[in-house]
N, C-alpha and C positions, 0 to 999 in steps of 0.2 A: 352537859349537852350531848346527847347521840347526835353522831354523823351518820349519815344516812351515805351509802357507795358511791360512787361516780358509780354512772353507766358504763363504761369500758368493763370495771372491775366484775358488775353483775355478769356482765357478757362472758369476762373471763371465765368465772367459777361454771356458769349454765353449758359451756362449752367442754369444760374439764370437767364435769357430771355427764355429760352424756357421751365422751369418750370413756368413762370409765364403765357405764354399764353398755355401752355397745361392743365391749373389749369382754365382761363378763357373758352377756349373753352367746357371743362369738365362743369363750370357751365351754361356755354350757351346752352350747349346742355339739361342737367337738367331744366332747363327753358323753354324749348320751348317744349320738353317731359310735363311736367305740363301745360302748357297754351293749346295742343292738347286734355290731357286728363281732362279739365276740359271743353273743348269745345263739347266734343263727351259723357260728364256723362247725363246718362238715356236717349241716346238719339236709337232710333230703328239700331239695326246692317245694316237690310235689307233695309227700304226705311228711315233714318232719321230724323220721326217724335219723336215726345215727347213719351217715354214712360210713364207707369201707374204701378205706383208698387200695387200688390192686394198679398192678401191670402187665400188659401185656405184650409182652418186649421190650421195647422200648416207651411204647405209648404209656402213658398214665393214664387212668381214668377214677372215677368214683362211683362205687354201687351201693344204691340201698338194700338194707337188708330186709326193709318192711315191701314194700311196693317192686322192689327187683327192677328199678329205673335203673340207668349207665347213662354217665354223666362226662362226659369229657371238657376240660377246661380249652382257652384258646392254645394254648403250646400244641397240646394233644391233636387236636384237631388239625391246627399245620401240620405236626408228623404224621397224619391219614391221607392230608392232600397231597404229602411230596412224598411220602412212601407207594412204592410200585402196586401195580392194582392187583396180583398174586399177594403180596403182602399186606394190603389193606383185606384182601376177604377173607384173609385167615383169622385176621383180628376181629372182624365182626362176627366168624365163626364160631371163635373163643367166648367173644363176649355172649354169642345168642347160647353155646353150651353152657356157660357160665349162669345166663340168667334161668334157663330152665332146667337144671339141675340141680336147683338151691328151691 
């Protein structure tokens, strides 16, 4: 004679099934989120050539080589706002000879 579950038990397994693929699809997704974002590191927002990471003093920035965009991350950007306003027009000096000299 087959026994047929108690209802608890069906409940059990139906509940430990779909913690198991709600836990796979979680890493699946975490996975494919990393395989994008290693696809798209230093690469131009605008036209998706290679970027160039450079500095200009202290600032950091990134320039494409294709489109000649400058790119500055948040850090960067703090160091513009609390750097002295002779010191910030140098740097956007640098970067506008920088991008049309290339």
């Amino acid at each position: 004679m087959i026994e047929k579950p108690s209802r608890n038990e069906e409940e059990y397994f139906q509940l430990r099934e779909s913690e198991i693929l709600r836990r796979r699809h979680k890493e699946a997704a975490r996975a494919h989120a990393k395989r994008e974002r290693r696809q798209h590191y230093m690469k131009c927002p605008r036209c998706g050539a290679d970027m160039i990471s450079d500095s200009i003093g202290q600032i950091g920035l990134d320039r494409c080589g294709e489109c000649r965009g400058v790119f500055l991350d948040a850090a960067a950007a703090e160091g513009l706002i609390k750097a002295e306003q002779s010191t910030a027009a140098r740097i956007f000096k640098s970067m506008i000879r920088g991008v049309s000299s290339t």
